[in-house]
Structure formats: C-alpha cells, structure tokens
C-alpha positions in Angstrom: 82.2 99.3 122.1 83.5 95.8 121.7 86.9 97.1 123.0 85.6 98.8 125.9 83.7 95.7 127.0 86.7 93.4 126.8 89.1 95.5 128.6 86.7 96.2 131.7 86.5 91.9 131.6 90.4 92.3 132.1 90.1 94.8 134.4 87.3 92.8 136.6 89.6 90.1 136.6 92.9 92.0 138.0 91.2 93.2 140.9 89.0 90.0 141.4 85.7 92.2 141.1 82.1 90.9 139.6 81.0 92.7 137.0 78.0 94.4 136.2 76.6 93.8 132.5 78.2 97.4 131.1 75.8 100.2 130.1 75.9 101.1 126.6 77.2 104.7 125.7 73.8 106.7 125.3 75.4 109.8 124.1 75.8 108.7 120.3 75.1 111.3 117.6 72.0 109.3 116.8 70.9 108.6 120.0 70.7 104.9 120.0 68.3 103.4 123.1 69.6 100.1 122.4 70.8 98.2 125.9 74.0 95.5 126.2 71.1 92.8 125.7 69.8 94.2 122.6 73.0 94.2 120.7 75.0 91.2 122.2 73.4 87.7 123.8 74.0 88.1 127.7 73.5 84.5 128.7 75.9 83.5 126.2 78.2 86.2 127.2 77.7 85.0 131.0 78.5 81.3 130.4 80.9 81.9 128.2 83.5 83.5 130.9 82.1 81.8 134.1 85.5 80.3 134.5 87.3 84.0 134.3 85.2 86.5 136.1 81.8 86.6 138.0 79.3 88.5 136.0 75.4 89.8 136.7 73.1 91.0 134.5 72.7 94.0 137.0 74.0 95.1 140.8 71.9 93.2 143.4 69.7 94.9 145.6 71.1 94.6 148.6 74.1 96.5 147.1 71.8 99.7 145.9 72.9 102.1 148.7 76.7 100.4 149.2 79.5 103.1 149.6 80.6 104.2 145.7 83.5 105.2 144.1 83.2 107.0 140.4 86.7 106.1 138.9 87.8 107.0 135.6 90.6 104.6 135.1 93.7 106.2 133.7 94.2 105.2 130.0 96.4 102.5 128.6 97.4 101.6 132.3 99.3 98.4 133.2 98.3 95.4 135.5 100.1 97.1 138.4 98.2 100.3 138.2 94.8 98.2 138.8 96.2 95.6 141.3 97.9 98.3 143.4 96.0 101.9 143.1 92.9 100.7 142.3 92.6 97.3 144.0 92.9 99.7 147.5 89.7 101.2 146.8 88.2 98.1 147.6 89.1 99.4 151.8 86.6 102.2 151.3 84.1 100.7 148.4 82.4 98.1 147.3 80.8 99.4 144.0 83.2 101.0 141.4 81.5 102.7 138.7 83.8 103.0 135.7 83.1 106.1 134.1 84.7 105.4 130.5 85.8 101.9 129.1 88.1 102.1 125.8 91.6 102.1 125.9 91.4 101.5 130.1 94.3 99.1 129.2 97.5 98.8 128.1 98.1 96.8 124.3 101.2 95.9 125.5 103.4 94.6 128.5 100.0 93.1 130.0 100.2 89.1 131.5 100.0 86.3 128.9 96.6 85.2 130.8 95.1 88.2 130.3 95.5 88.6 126.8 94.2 85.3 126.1 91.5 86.6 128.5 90.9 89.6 126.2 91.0 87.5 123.3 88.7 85.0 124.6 86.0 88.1 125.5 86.4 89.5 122.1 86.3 86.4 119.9 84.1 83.9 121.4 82.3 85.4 124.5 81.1 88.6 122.4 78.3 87.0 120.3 75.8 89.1 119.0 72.0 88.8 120.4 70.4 86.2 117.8 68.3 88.6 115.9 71.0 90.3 114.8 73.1 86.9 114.3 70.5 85.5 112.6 69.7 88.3 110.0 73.6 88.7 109.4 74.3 84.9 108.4 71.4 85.4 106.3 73.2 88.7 104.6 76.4 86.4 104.1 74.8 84.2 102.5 72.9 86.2 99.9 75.9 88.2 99.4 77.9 84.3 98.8 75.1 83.5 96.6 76.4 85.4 93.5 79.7 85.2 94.3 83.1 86.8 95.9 82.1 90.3 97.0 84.1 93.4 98.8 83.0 94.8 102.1 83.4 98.7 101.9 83.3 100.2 105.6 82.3 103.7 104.0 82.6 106.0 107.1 81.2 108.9 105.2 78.5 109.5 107.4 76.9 112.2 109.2 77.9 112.2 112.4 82.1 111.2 111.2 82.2 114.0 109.2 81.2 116.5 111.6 83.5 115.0 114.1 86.2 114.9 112.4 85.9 118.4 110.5 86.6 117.0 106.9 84.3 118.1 104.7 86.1 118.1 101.3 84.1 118.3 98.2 80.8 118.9 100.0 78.9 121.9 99.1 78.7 125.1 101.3 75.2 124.5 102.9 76.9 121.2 104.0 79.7 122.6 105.4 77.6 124.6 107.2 75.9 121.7 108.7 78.6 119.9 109.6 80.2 122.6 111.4 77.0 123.4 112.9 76.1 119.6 114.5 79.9 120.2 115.9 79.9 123.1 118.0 76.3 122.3 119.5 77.6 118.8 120.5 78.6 119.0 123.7 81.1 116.4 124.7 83.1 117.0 121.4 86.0 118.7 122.6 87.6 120.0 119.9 85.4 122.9 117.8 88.0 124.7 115.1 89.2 122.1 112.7 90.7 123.0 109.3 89.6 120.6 107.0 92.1 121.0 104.2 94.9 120.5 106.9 92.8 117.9 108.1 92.8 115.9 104.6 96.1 116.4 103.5 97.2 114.5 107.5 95.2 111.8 106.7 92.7 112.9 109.0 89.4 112.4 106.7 88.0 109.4 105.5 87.9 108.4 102.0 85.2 110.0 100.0 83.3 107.7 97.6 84.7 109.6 94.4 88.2 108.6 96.1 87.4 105.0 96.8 86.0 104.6 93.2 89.3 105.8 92.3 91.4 103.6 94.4 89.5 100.2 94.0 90.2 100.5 89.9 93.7 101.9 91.2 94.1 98.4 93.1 92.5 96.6 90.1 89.2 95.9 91.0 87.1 95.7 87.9 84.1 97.6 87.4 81.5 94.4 87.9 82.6 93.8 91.6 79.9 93.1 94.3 80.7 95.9 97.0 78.8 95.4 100.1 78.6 98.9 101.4 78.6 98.5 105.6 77.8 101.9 106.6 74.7 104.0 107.5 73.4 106.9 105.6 75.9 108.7 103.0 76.3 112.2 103.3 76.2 114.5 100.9 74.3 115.6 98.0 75.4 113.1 94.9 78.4 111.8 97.0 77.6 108.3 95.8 77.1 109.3 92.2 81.4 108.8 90.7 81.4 105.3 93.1 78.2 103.9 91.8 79.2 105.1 88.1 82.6 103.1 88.3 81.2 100.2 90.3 77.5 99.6 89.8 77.1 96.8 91.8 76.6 98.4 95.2 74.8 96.4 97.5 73.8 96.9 101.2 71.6 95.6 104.2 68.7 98.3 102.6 68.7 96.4 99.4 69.4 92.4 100.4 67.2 92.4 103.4 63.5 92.7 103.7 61.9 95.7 104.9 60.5 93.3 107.5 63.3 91.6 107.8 65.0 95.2 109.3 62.1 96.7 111.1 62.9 95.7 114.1 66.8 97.4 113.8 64.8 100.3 112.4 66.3 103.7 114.5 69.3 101.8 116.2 72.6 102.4 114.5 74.5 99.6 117.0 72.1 97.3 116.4 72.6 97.9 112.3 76.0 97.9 112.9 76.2 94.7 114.1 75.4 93.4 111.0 77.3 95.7 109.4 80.4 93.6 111.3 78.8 90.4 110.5 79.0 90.9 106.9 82.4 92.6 106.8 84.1 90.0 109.1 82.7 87.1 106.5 83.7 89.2 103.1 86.6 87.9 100.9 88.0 91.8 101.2 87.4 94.2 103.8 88.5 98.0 103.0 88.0 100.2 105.6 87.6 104.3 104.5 88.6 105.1 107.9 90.4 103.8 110.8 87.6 103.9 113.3 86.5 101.2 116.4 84.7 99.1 114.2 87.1 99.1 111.0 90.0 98.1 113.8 88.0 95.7 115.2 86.6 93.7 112.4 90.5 94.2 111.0 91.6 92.2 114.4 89.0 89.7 113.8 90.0 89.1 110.3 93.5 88.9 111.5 92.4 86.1 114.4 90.0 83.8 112.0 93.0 83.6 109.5 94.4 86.9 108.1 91.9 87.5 106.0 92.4 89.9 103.5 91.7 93.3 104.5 93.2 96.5 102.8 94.0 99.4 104.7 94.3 102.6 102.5 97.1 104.9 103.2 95.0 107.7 103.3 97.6 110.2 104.0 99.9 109.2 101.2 96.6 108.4 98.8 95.5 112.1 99.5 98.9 113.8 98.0 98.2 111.0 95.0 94.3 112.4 94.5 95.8 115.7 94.0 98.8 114.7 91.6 95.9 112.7 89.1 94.3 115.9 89.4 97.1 117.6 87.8 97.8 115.5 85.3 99.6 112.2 86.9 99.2 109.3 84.5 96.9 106.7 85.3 98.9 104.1 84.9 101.7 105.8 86.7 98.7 106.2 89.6 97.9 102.6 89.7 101.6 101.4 89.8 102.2 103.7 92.6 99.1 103.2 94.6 99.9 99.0 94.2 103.0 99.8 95.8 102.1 101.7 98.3 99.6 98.7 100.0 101.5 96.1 98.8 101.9 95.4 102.6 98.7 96.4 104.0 96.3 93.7 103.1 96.1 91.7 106.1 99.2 89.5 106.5 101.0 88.4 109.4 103.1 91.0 111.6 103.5 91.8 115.0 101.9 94.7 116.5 103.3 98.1 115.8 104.9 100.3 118.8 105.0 103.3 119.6 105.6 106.3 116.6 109.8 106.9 117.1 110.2 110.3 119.3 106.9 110.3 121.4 107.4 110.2 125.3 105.4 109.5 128.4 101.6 108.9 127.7 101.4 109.7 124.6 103.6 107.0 124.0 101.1 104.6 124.5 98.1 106.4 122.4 100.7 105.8 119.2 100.4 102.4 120.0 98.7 100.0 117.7 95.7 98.8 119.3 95.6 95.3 120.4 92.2 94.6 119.0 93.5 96.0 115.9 96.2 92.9 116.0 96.2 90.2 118.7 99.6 89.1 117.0 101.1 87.5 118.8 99.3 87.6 122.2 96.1 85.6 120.3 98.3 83.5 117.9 100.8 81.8 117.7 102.5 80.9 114.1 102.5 77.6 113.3 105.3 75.9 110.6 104.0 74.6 107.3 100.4 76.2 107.9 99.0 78.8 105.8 97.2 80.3 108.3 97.9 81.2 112.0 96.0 78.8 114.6 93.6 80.5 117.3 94.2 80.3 121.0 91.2 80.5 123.5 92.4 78.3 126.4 93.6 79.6 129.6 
C-alpha cells in the first residue's frame, strides 16, 4: 500500500499531473472498507508535499465527465517511459485512472530528485490518521515499559497461507481450506501450488514451531517480550511449541483495551497500522515472510538508523529444520544458523541488483525493492557516525 502510494507521487510529478487522493485496494481477502483517510492523515499528507505535486482529496466536479484514459502503467518503468509515452496521453485526456500502483517504478536508474521525492512521501508525508498514531505510541510505550522487546511479523495467517499454497504441518481439513479460499478467489492467478516444493524454495513463511526454533537458535532466551504484529494465527495449536519456548507473547489483543480497539474492530489496514507502528519502534524486528509490510517497515528501520532487523533465510533455514529433524546437533544448529544471518540484521549495504542470469523484465522483478533499502538514494553515510543521517530536502 505504502509503496503504491509513493510511486504514483513520483509518477504525478514526472508528468506534472495533480493527483487524486488514491483509492484503497477493496479486493483484500478480508474485505477491508477502510478509505485513504481512515488509515493515513490526508491534510497532513497534502501539506506535507505541496511543494512537490498538487494533490485533492477527490476529482473536481467540473472534471466528472472529462475524456478518460484507464492506463495500467508498465511495471518497474523508468522516468522516460512516463515523460514520453505516457506524458502524450495528456493530447487526448485529461483524467488518467491508474489501474494498479505497486512496483509502477523503477528501484533503480530513476533522478536523484525523485528518490528523495519517494523518500520524502514514504518517511514523512505518510503519517498515519491519529487514531491509529495515537493508539500505536501508546502500544510502544507499554511494550518500553517492561523493557527491550522483539517484534515478530508472524505472516501465518489465513489469507498468506492460502496464497501462497504452503500449508506444512497443518492438518488435512486445513489443507482443504486453504486450497479451497484459493481457487474461489478470483484475481489469484495461480491455482496448483505444491506446497512441499513450495517450502523447500523458500516460498512459505516461517511457522511458529520454526520461529521458536530459530529465536533460541539466534540465542534469544526463553523470557523475551515478543510482540506478535500479525492478525489471526492459523491453524489448530499452531501457536502451542512458540508460546511453550517463549511465554511472553504479547500483542495489540492483550496490551490494548477492548475499547481502546473497537473502533479498528473488522479493518485489517487499519490494525495493521499499528501493527507497523510497533514493529518500526521495536529493538528487533524479525519478519516470517518477505511481504509489503515486512519490506517496508525493514526500509524504515534502515532510514531512522539501521535498526536491527533480522531477516531469516528461509530457504537455507528450511533444509536446516529438516537436518535437526534427523538428528543434527543442536549446538551444531545454532552455530550454523548464527552464521548464516550473521549479515542479515539490518546493517549498512547498498541495494541488491538484479539475480546474475535474468534478462529483460524480469530483470527488474529480481531487483531489491527500493522501499526495502533507500541506501543510498535516502542516505548518505557520514564519517565518524554510527548511524547514517536522513535526507528529506529537495
């Protein structure tokens, strides 16, 4: 969502267009009603980028029966794609409706202006609406209260799982669901997925038996706070092996007030949001799966200082799982997992290009996101700092 948002800022400003305050996707798996105002503050939003790019809350009257285009902008496309082909639709048009928003643009090759622009939209412009700021500073600081504390995004949900396919270690009449919720949703492409193959590419996220596993792996003891930011676990007993190696699960159910959530009640983006307030604030951030919010809060953590934030090697992890099964040491498990994420807790490194070997577009999908890392676009290193400083001017 974020992402979508700041690239069509971007996009607005290469082909000197207003925009119109973006429509939220309504085609979730749970259906979420919420609008842009409900999840993010508009007039903030508004001010915040008056300088860059003209912006209304919706398209102005006089405008309702101007000639249209529907455009689906091609993805990860340069700034000459929109100031040539698209900027000529402008002869014809006046309204372009945008039929998709992620990935629109390029994570690389793009103007230094506009990915500061980018940065600016994502980092300061994109504040949440203040119910949901105001419930999530209170979250932070009951999770502080106590102590140091792990945020877990645990993307072993519902609506992942029958996405994605994976449904290791569920029982059959799960399966069965899963695979059921999958073929009757329409606009997911892909119908036939094997699971096990799916697992063992690193496909799947994390179950909670394996995260249990991998936090005492990592040597987290048994007493840390883990702040679980996710919605409803699936599964029957799913949570039992995590919550018998770490007891101290906590989450936005169990620090909040039922009042204080009522009004969130039945919208997942709105939830989320705090979900990404709390993570972004954690001392660690582990992510089960690389989804849009687990990049996204991993870019913010990156921008605000490198924040520690471990990303599991899930395909090499899965191989491990499998070895401790058949009788791999423990210890010779922990040394092994330390290793492998030695590197991959949130330090300083440029964005990663392209896998070696792909070609033409797909060149570009292998990319790593540049909301995942706005090194160095967003930052620029400093000597004699510990941290990188943040760059929002123009």
């Amino acid at each position: 969502m974020r992402a979508g948002i700041c690239d069509m800022v971007a996009v607005a400003h290469l082909i000197n267009a207003t925009l119109v305050i973006p429509e939220l996707d309504k085609r979730s798996f749970w259906q979420d009603t919420s609008n842009f105002s409900d999840v993010f503050d508009v007039e903030y939003f508004i001010n915040a980028l008056s300088n860059d790019v003209p912006i209304v809350k919706k398209l102005p009257r006089e405008l309702a029966s101007a000639p249209k285009a529907h455009k689906q902008f091609k993805s990860w496309s340069g700034a000459k794609y929109y100031k040539e082909e698209i900027t000529q639709l402008w002869d014809q048009y006046k309204i372009i409706r945008a039929s998709k928003s992620d990935s629109r643009l390029a994570n690389n090759d793009l103007p230094s202006y506009i990915q500061k622009l980018r940065c600016r939209v994502h980092y300061h412009a994109l504040r949440f609406a203040p119910p949901i700021e105001a419930l999530g500073k209170k979250l932070v600081e009951r999770m502080r209260s106590d102590g140091p504390f792990i945020a877990l995004h645990l993307r072993y949900e519902k609506d992942m799982l029958a996405f994605s396919g994976c449904s290791y270690g569920l029982l059959d009449e799960e399966v069965e669901e899963l695979t059921f919720i999958r073929e009757m949703t329409p606009h997911w492409k892909v119908k036939l997925i094997n699971s096990t193959e799916q697992r063992l590419k690193g496909f799947c996220p994390l179950t909670p038996k394996e995260v249990g596993i991998f936090l005492l792996a990592l040597g987290y003891p048994s007493s840390s706070r883990i702040y679980i930011a996710a919605g409803e676990i699936y599964g029957n007993g799913s949570m039992t092996e995590l919550q018998a190696r770490f007891p101290n699960l906590l989450s936005k159910e169990l620090i909040a007030t039922p009042d204080e959530l009522a009004p969130f009640s039945g919208y997942a983006s709105q939830l989320a949001g705090l979900d990404y307030i709390v993570s972004v604030e954690s001392d660690v951030f582990i992510p089960t799966y690389s989804g849009n919010m687990a990049r996204a809060v991993e870019g913010h953590r990156r921008f605000l200082g490198h924040r520690k934030t471990i990303i599991p090697d899930r395909r090499r992890l899965v191989s491990l799982f499998d070895e401790l099964d058949l009788g791999l040491t423990q210890e010779e498990f922990s040394y092994r997992v330390s290793e492998m994420h030695r590197k991959r807790q949130g330090a300083p490194r440029k964005r990663k290009g392209p896998l070696a070997g792909t070609k033409g577009r797909e060149r570009f999908r292998t990319e790593e996101a540049f909301y995942t890392n706005p090194l160095p676009d967003c930052l620029c290193q400093k000597n004699n700092t510990r941290h990188d400083k943040r760059i929002l001017n123009r």
